[in-house]
C-alpha positions as CSV (number, residue, x, y, z in Angstrom):
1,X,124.3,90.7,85.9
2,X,123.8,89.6,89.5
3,X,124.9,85.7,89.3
4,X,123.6,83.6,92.5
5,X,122.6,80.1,93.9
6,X,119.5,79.7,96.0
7,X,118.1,76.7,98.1
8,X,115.4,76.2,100.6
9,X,115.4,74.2,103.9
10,X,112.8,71.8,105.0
11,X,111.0,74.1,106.9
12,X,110.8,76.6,104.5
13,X,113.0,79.0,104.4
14,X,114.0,80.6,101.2
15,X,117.8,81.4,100.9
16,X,120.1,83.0,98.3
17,X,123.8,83.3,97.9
18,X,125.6,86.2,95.5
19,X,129.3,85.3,95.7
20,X,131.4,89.1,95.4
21,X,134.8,88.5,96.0
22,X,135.9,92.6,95.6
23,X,134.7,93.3,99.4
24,X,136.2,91.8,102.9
25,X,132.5,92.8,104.0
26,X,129.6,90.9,103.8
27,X,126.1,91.4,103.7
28,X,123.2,89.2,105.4
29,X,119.5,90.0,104.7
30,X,116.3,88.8,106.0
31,X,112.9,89.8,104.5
32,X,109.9,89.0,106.3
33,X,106.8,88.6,104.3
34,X,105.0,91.0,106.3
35,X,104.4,94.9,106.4
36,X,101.3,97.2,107.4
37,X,98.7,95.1,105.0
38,X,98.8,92.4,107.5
39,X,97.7,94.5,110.0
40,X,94.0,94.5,111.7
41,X,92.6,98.0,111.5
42,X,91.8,98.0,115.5
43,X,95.4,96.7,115.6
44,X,98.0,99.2,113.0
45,X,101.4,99.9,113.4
46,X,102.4,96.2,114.8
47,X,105.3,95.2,112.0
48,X,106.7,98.8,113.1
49,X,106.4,98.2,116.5
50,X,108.3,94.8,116.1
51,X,111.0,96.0,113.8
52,X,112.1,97.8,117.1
53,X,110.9,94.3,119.5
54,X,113.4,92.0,117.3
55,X,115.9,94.7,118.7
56,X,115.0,94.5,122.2
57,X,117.1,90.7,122.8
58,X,116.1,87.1,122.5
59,X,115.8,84.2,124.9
60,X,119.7,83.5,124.6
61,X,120.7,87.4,123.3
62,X,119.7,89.9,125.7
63,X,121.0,92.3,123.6
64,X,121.6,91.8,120.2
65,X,124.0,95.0,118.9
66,X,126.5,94.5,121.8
67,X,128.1,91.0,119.8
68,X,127.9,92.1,116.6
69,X,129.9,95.3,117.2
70,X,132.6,92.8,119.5
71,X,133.1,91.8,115.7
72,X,132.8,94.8,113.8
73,X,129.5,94.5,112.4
74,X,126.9,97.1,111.8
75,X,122.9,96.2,111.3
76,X,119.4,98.0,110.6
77,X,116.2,97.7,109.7
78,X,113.3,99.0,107.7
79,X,109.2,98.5,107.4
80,X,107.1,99.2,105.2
81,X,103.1,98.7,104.0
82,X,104.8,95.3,102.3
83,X,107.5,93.9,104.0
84,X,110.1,94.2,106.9
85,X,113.6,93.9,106.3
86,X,116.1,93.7,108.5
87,X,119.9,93.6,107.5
88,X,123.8,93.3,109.0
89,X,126.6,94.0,107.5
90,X,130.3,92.2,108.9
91,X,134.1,90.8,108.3
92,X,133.4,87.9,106.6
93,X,135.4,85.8,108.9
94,X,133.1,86.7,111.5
95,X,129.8,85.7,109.4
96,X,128.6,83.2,111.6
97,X,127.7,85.4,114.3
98,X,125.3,87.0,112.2
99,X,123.7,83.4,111.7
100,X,123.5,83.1,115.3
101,X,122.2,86.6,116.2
102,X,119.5,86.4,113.3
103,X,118.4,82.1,114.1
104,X,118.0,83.2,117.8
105,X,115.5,86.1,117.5
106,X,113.6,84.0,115.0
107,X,113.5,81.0,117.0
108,X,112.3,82.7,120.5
109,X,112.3,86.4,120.8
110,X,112.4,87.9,124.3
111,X,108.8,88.8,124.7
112,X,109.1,90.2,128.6
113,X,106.9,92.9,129.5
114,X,109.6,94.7,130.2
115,X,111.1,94.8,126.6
116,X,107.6,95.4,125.4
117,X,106.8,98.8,127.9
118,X,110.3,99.9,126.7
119,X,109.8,99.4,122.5
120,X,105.8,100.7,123.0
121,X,107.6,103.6,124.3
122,X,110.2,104.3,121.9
123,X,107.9,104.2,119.3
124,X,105.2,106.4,120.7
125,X,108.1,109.0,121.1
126,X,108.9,108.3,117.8
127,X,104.9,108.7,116.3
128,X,105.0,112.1,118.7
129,X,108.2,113.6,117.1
130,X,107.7,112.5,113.0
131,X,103.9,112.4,113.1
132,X,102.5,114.8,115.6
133,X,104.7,117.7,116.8
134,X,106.9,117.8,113.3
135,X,105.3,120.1,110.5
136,X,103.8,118.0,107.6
137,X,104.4,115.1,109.4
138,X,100.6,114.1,109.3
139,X,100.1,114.3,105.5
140,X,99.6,110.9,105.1
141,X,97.7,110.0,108.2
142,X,95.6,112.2,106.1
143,X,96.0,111.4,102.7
144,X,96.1,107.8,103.0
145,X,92.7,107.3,104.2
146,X,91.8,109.8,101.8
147,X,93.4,107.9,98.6
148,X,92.3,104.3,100.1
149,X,88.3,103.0,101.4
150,X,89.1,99.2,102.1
151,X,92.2,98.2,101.3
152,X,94.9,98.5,104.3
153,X,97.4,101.1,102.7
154,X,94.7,103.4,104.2
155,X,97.1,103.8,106.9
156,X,100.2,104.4,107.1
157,X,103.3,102.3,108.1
158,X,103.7,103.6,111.7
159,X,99.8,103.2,112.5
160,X,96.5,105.4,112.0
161,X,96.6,105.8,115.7
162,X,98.9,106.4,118.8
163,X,96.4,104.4,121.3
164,X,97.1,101.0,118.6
165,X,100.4,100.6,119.6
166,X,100.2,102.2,123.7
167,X,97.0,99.3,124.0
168,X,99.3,96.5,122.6
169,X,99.6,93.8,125.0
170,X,102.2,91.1,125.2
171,X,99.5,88.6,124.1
172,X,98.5,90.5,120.7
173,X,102.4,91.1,120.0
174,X,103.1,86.9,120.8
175,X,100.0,86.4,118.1
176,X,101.2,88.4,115.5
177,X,104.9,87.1,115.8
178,X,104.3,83.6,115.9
179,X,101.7,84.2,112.8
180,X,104.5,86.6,110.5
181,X,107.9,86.1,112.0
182,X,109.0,82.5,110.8
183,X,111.3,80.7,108.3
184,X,108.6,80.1,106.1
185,X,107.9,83.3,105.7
186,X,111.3,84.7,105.0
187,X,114.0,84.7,102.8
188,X,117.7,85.0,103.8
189,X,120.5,86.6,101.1
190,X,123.8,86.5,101.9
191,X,125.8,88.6,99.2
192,X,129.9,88.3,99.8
193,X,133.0,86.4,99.3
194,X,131.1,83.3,100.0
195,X,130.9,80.0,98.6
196,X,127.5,78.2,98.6
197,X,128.3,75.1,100.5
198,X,129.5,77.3,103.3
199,X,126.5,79.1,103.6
200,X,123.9,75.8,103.6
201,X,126.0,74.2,106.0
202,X,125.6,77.8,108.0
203,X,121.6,77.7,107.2
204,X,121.3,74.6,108.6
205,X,122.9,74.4,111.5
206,X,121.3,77.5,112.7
207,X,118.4,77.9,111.3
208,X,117.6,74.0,110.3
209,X,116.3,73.2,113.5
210,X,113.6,76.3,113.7
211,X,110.5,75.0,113.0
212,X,107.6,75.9,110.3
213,X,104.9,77.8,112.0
214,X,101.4,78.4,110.7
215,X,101.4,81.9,108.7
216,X,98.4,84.4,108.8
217,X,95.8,84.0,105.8
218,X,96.6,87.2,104.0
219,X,93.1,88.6,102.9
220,X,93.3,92.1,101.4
221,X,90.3,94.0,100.6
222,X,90.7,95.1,96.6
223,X,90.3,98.3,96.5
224,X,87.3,99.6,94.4
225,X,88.0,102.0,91.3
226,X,87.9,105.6,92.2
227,X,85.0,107.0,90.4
228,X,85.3,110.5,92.2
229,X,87.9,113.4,93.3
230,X,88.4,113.9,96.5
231,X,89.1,116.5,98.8
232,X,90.6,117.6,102.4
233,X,91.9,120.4,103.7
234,X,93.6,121.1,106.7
235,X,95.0,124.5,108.1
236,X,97.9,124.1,110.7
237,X,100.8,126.2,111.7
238,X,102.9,125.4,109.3
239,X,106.0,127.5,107.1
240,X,104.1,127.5,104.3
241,X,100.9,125.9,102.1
242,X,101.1,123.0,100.5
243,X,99.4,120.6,97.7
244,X,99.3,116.7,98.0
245,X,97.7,114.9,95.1
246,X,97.5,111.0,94.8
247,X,96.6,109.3,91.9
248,X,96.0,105.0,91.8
249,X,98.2,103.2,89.7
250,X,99.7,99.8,89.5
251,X,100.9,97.1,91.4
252,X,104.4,96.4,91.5
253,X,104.7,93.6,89.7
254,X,102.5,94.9,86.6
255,X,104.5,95.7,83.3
256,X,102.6,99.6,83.2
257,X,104.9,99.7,86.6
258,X,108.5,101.0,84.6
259,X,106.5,103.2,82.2
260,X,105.0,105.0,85.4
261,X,107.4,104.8,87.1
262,X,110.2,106.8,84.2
263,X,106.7,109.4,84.4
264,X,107.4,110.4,87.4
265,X,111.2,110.9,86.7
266,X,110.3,113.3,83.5
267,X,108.4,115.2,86.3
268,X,110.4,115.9,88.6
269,X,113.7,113.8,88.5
270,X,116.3,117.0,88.3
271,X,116.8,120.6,87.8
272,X,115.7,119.6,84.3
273,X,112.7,118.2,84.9
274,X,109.3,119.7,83.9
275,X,107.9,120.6,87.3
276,X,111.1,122.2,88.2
277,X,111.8,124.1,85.3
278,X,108.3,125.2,84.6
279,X,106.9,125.8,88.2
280,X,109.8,126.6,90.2
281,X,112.4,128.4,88.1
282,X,110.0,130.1,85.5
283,X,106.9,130.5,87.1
284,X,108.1,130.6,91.0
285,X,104.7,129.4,92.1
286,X,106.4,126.4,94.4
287,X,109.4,126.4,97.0
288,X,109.7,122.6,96.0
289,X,108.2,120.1,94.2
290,X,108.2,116.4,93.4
291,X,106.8,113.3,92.0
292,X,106.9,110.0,93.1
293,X,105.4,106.6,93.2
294,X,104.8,104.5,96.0
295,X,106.0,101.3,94.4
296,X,103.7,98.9,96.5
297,X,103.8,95.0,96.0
298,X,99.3,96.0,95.5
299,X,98.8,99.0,93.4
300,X,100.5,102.1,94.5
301,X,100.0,105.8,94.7
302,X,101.8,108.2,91.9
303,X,102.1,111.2,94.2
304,X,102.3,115.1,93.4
305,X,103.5,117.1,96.0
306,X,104.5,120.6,96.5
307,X,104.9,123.9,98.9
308,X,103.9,127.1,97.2
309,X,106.1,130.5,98.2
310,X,104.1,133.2,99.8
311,X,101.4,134.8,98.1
312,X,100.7,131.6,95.9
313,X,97.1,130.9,96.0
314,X,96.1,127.4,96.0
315,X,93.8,127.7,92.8
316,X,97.0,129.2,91.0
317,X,99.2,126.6,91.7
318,X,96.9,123.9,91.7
319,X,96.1,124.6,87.9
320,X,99.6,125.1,86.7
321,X,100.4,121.6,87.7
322,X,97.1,120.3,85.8
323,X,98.6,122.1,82.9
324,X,101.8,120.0,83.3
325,X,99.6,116.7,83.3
326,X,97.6,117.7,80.9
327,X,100.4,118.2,78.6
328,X,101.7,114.3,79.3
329,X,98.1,112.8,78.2
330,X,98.4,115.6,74.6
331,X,101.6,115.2,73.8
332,X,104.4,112.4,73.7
333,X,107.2,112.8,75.3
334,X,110.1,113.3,72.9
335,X,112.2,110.7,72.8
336,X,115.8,112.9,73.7
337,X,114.4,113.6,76.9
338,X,112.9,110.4,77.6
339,X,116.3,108.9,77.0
340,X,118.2,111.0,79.0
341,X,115.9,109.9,82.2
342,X,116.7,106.1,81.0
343,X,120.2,107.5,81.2
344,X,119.8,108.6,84.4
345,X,117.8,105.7,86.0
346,X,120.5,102.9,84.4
347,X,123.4,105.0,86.3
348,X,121.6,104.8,89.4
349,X,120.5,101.1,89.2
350,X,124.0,100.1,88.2
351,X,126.0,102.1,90.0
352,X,123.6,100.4,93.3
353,X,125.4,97.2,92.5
354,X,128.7,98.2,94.0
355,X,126.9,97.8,97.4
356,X,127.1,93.7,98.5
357,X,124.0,95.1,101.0
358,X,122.0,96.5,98.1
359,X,122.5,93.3,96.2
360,X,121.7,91.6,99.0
361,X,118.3,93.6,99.6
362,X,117.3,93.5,96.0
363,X,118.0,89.4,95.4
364,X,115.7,89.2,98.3
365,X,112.6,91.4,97.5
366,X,112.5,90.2,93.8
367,X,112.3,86.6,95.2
368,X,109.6,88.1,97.2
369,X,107.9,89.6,94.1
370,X,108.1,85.9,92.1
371,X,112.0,85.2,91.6
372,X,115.1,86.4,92.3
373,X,116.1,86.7,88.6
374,X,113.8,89.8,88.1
375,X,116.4,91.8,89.5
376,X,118.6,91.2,86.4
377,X,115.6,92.1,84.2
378,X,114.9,95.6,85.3
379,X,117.4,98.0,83.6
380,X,116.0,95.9,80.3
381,X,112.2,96.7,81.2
382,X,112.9,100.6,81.5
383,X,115.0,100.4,78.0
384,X,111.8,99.0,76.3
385,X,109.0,101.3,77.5
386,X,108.1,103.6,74.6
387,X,106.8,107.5,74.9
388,X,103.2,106.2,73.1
389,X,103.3,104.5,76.4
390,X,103.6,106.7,78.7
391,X,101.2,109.4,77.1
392,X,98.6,105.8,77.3
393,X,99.5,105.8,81.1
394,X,99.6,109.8,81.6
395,X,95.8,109.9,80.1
396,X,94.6,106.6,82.4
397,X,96.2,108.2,85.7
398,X,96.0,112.2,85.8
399,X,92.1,112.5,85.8
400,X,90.2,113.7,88.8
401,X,88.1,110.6,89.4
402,X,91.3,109.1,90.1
403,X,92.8,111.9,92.3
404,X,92.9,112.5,95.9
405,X,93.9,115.8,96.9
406,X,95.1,117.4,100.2
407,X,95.2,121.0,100.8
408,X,97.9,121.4,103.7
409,X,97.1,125.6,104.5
410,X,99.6,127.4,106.7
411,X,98.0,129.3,109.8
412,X,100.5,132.1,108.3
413,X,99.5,132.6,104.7
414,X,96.1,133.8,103.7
């Protein structure tokens, strides 16, 4: 059980405090309500390119590590379709810069042409190296737009095209800060041996005086049910063939979303699990192969993917992992091995508690997703979901009007 506090200031901003008393280190996390959905599709890869501007220095920071590691502080940051999440870890005696590094880029980021040219550049590099010049790393600037028609997880989180971010200009970058990047669209978790009066008094004085600003209407397309499969295939250089298949399922906040989600772990969570055992070690028709879910705050993607050894034809091992499917939506799953991938899951979730940053992180997405408290309520939702369940699930996902399927064929295999 995660205990915390939790206040919000006057202009909005959300804040939570998880006192942990076992660490000289604390943890300071802001989440900003804003990821790749609130992107324009003429416009993608923007909350990317500004997880690397809020980097680049603010109007009294011109560069924002060089303080925080005078006081032994480390930080980072992540985006993703949903959110962007940035995050700093420090002495607790030396908290209070943190307040002031994180208030300042809030309040007035450095948005000089200069910085801009520099950040467009680093993250063109970076779309070369992952996206471009790296094998597989296109699959989902190809399988997104294949899974999605209207809804913005059609592209991916670094953008659906390299010109997006060289064309930004210092006016679209100003827009889409001033319409995402604001206290009241954020919340602040401060997990640590802190007390909660200490850490309103901190809010206040440096973040207090930032003012509200008017957020962006978010207006998603839904998505239409899949009523076809679909198909692409694409033939590069690559070490060997591989199989991508994406299948709609929930939103994260649905209660189908821990039944899907312990699906995906009997697939492929292990040496023991089913893909592994029965397509890798016994048949040795795949290299590797996994199952995952997205886990989007709209409904997600349960994703299949695998590279088949050398003389694997596609047909072959695209069947085989049908079979495995099919077998989910026949049969339940017995309930040894479904309890021994609870087993597993509880270990991890607990076991992420240690971390003051990972408490940090998860207080603040699961006020994101409705409230804090959720993130107490999890290990209790996996215990409860049933194997009648999950075969339910199994037979609504794993049909091919609901699949997408991309057929990645190496230049070196025939």
């Amino acid at each position: 059980m995660i205990e915390f506090d939790r206040f919000t200031l006057n202009n909005g901003l959300r804040v939570i405090v998880h006192k942990d008393n076992s660490s000289p280190i604390v943890a300071m996390n802001i989440l900003y309500d804003v990821g790749a959905r609130d992107e324009y599709p003429e416009r993608t890869g923007f909350a990317h390119l500004f997880e690397h501007l809020m980097f680049g220095g603010s109007k009294n920071i011109p560069v924002y590590d060089e303080p925080l590691q005078k006081v032994g502080g480390e930080n980072n940051a992540f985006t993703n379709n949903d959110i962007t999440n940035y995050y700093l870890t420090l002495p607790v005696n030396n908290l209070e810069t943190g307040f002031w590094l994180e208030s300042d880029r809030m309040m007035a980021l450095d948005f000089s042409q200069k910085s801009l040219d520099v950040q467009k550049n680093v993250v063109v590099e970076e779309y070369k190296q992952r996206y471009l010049n790296q094998p597989y790393g296109d699959v989902f600037l190809l399988l997104q737009p294949l899974s999605y028609k209207v809804h913005p997880y059609r592209w991916p989180t670094i953008g659906k095209s390299i010109d997006h971010i060289k064309d930004a200009t210092l006016s679209d970058v100003k827009s889409f800060f001033y319409s995402h990047y604001a206290p009241n669209n954020a919340i602040l978790t401060i997990s640590g041996n802190v007390e909660t009066k200490q850490i309103y008094k901190l809010s206040e004085k440096w973040f207090g005086g930032i003012e509200k600003r008017d957020i962006a209407n978010r207006k998603l397309n839904k998505e239409p049910k899949q009523v076809e499969s679909r198909e692409f295939t694409e033939k590069k250089d690559v070490p060997s063939s591989a199989i991508y298949m994406s299948y709609h399922m929930c939103d994260r906040k649905s209660e189908l979303y821990y039944a899907t989600d312990l699906l995906s772990d009997i697939l492929s969570n292990g040496l023991s699990s089913r893909l592994y055992q029965s397509l890798v070690k016994e048949k040795r028709l795949f290299g590797n192969i996994n199952a995952y879910i997205s886990g989007s705050i709209d409904p997600g993607q349960f994703i299949i993917s695998g590279n088949l050894l050398d003389g694997i034809s596609m047909d072959k091992a695209e069947k085989a992992i049908h079979s495995q499917l099919e077998k989910l939506k026949l049969e339940e799953i017995p309930v040894e091995e479904l309890v021994k991938v609870k087993n597993k899951l509880e270990s991890s979730l607990v076991f992420s508690e240690i971390s003051v940053l990972n408490k940090a992180m998860n207080l603040g997405f699961y006020e994101l997703l409705g409230d804090a408290q959720l993130a107490n309520l999890e290990i209790e939702k996996y215990r409860k979901v049933t194997p009648a369940q999950m075969q339910t699930i199994a037979q609504e996902l794993f049909h091919s009007q609901n699949s997408s399927t991309l057929y990645y064929l190496s230049k070196n295999q025939n």
